[in-house]
C-alpha positions in Angstrom: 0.0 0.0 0.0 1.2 3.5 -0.8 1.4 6.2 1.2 0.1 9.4 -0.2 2.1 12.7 1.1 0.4 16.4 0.8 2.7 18.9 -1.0 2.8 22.8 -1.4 3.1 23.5 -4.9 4.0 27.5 -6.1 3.2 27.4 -9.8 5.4 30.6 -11.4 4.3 32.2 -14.5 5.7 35.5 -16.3 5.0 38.2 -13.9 2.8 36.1 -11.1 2.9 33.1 -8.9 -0.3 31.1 -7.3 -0.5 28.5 -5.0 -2.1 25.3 -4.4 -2.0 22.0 -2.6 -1.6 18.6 -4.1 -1.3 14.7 -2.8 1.5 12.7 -4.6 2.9 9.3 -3.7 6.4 10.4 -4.0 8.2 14.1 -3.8 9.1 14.6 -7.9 12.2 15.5 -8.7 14.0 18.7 -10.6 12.7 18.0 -14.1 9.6 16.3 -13.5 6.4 17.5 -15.0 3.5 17.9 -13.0 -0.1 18.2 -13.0 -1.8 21.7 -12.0 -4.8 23.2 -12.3 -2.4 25.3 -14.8 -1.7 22.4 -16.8 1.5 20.5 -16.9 4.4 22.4 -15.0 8.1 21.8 -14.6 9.1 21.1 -11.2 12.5 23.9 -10.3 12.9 23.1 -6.8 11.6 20.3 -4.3 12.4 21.2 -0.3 11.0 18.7 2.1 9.1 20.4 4.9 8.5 19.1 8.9 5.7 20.7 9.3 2.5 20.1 11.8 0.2 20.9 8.9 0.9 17.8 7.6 2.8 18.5 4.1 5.6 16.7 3.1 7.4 19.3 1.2 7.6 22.5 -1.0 7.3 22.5 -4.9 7.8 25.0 -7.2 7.0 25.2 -10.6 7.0 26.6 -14.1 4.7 26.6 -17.0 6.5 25.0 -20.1 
């Protein structure tokens, strides 16, 4: 059975950044595309996070 981790996820664009929350099984890694409600993003930077929320780390993102 697989675990499922929550992540923050900071989607960049040109000139503005959002924000949203998504459940993966594994942190991706640089490189990775990803699923938004952008579309599919690039992942830049993964950071794992301790956090009493409940997330398992920080991702952020570009649009292709």
């Amino acid at each position: 059975m697989t675990r499922i981790q929550r992540f923050i996820v900071t989607i960049e664009g040109p000139g503005w950044e959002d924000v949203q929350d998504v459940e993966l099984p594994r942190a991706p890694r640089e490189g990775d595309p990803i699923e938004t409600h952008y579309g599919t993003c690039i992942v830049t930077k993964v950071d794992s996070l301790a956090s009493a929320e409940g997330f398992g780390g920080k991702i952020t993102c570009r649009l292709p």
